[in-house]
Structure formats: C-alpha cells, structure tokens
C-alpha positions, 0 to 999 in steps of 0.5 A: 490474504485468504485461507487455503480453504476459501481460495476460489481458484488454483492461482489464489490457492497458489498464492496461498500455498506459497505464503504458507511456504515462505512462513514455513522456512521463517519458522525452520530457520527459528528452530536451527537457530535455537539448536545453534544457539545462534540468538540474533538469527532467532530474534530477526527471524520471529520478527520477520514472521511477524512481519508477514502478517502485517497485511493480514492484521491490516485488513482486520483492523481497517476492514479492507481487503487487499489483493491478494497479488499484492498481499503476496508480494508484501510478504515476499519482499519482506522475505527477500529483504531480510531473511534472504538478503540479510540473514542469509547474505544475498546481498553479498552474494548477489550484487544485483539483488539490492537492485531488484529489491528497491525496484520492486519496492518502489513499485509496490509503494507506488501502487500503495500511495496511488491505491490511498488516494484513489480511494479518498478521491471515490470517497469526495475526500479530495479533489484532484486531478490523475496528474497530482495522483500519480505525483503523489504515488510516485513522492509517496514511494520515494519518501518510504525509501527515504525514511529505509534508507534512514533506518539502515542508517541508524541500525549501521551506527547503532549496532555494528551493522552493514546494511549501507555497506558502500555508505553513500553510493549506496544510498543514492543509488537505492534512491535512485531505483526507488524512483525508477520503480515509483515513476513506472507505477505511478504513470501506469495509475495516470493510464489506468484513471485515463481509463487505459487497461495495464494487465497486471496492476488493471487486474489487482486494482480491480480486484481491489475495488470489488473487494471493497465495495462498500468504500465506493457505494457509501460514495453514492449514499453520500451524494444523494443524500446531500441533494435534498438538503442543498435545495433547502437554502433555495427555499428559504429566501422564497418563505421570508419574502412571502411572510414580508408580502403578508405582513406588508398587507396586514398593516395597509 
C-alpha cells in the first residue's frame, strides 16, 4: 500500500489513513498489555502487527504492486480475525462475526487465486479456459480455509485454546461459508474474462493490471520475439534440399 504521502486522491488517502489506524490500536494494546503484565495479549498482539505488513514485504520481495482495496482488506481481516475476534472476544460476543469473517475471507482468497492465475495465463505460462480459472479460484480459497481450519485445530490441542469452540459444527460450517465466499468471487472472475464489468472486483483487478505492467508487456516481447525463430525450422528443409540438387549436378 502506499505512503499518506503518495496517496493521489482522498479514498487512497483514506485507505491509508486507516491502516495507519488499525496499526495504531495493535501498538496501544501492546503498551497496556506491558502495564498489565498481560504476556500472551503482548505476544499475539506484536505478531498480529507483524502480520499487517505482509502485504507490503510481499510487494517488495516480488516486485508487485497489489490494490490497495484489497491490500486494506488484508490487514483488516487480519485485524478482525485475531485482535478483535480473538484478543478481544468478538467471537463470543457476536455470534455472526465468525460468518462474516470466513465470508470475507474466502472472497478475498478467491480473488487472490483468480488474480494468480490470471497473471500466469497473460504471461503464456498456461493455457486454459475462464471456466477451469474460476474452478481454480474458487478450490484455491477453500483449500487455504481448509489448511485454517487445521491450524485452530492444532492451536486447540496444543495450548488449551477455543478457537473451534463447537468442534465439528463448527468447522464445516466455516467450510461451508468458505465456499459460499470463493464461489461468488470465482463466477464474478468468469464474468469479468467474459469481459463483463463487476464494480468492485472490475475496479481492483484493473488497477491490478495497471500497476503492473510490466507483467503483460514482457507477455508481448516474448511473443514477438519467438516469431522470427519459428520460421527458421521452415528454411532449413529448403537449404539441405538445395545443397542435394547442387552436389547431385557436380557429380553428372
């Protein structure tokens, strides 16, 4: 995501803002966990300000620049799931916040497998057809939800947690909202190749683009530059033949 300072217009500076927000709160909790000598808030809460800058050490390792809507909605999912659903007991307090959280997220997982392939089919890595990318979106989700569901699993047993709090109920019906999320974003990527506009994913998966261009121009380079050696083979049959002809007549 951007500075403050190279936000081009107030929603980015918006976005901006309230990151830097969400950050701020991370870092109060940390300093009132130190006072209340309260250990395991201060250690879940560094780790989950660590983890809101993933996206950003993502870019810079990779060189990709990621929109920033979907940047933001990163961080406040992560920022949802264990500040306030854990740390502070939304979970317990708001029964439909697990619902909204596994909808979100595998939305946004969906988005992010539909945006990976995408990129590999601009790029000739693959052939394929909108239907088997938005297949892919769509198992790419739901096997991240999987692979959660795993993880609170193992957090339960190991250290005493709740995080399944109902055991299996529970789990499936994370699953289930998984897949509900994943399938809606996954047939609005079909649309969007069909070259239908969505607002909100069009927006960020055209801004995604145009961020990145270099992606799709080295695409071009590629193609253009594989041309002149395809039609090398085609001569060559031509050359040998020649040479035959010529060598034929030398010996008459």
């Amino acid at each position: 995501m951007k500075q403050f300072r190279e936000a081009r217009n107030l929603a980015e500076k918006a976005q901006v803002g309230f990151s830097y927000f969400l950050r701020g709160t991370l870092v109060v909790a940390m300093i009132v966990a130190i006072m209340n000598k309260s250990w395991p808030i201060l250690f879940s809460s560094s780790l989950i300000l660590f983890l809101t800058f993933l996206p950003q050490m993502f870019e810079k390792k990779y060189k990709i620049q990621i929109p920033d809507e979907f940047e933001l909605g990163i961080i406040i999912f992560i920022y949802a799931t264990l500040f306030l659903g854990e740390i502070m007991g939304y979970y317990r307090k708001y029964a439909w916040w697990d619902i909204v959280i596994h909808a979100g997220a595998g939305m946004a997982l969906g988005f992010a497998g539909f945006m990976i392939l995408y990129t590999l089919y601009h790029k000739n890595k693959i052939r394929t057809k909108p239907a088997w990318m938005s297949a892919f979106s769509f198992f790419f989700a739901l096997g991240i939800g999987a692979l959660w569901e795993i993880f609170e699993f193992t957090m339960d047993q190991s250290f005493g947690l709740n995080m399944q709090r109902s055991g299996l109920p529970d789990t499936m019906w994370d699953l289930i909202v998984d897949a509900g999320g994943a399938l809606l974003t996954s047939a609005i990527g079909y649309y969007y190749f069909k070259k239908l506009r969505m607002p909100l994913f069009s927006r960020m998966f055209d801004k995604y683009l145009k961020e990145n261009p270099s992606f799709f121009e080295e695409t071009e380079t590629k193609i253009t530059a594989t041309k002149p050696e395809e039609a090398e083979p085609k001569a060559k049959p031509k050359t040998e033949a020649s040479g035959a002809r010529t060598n034929l007549r030398r010996r008459h």
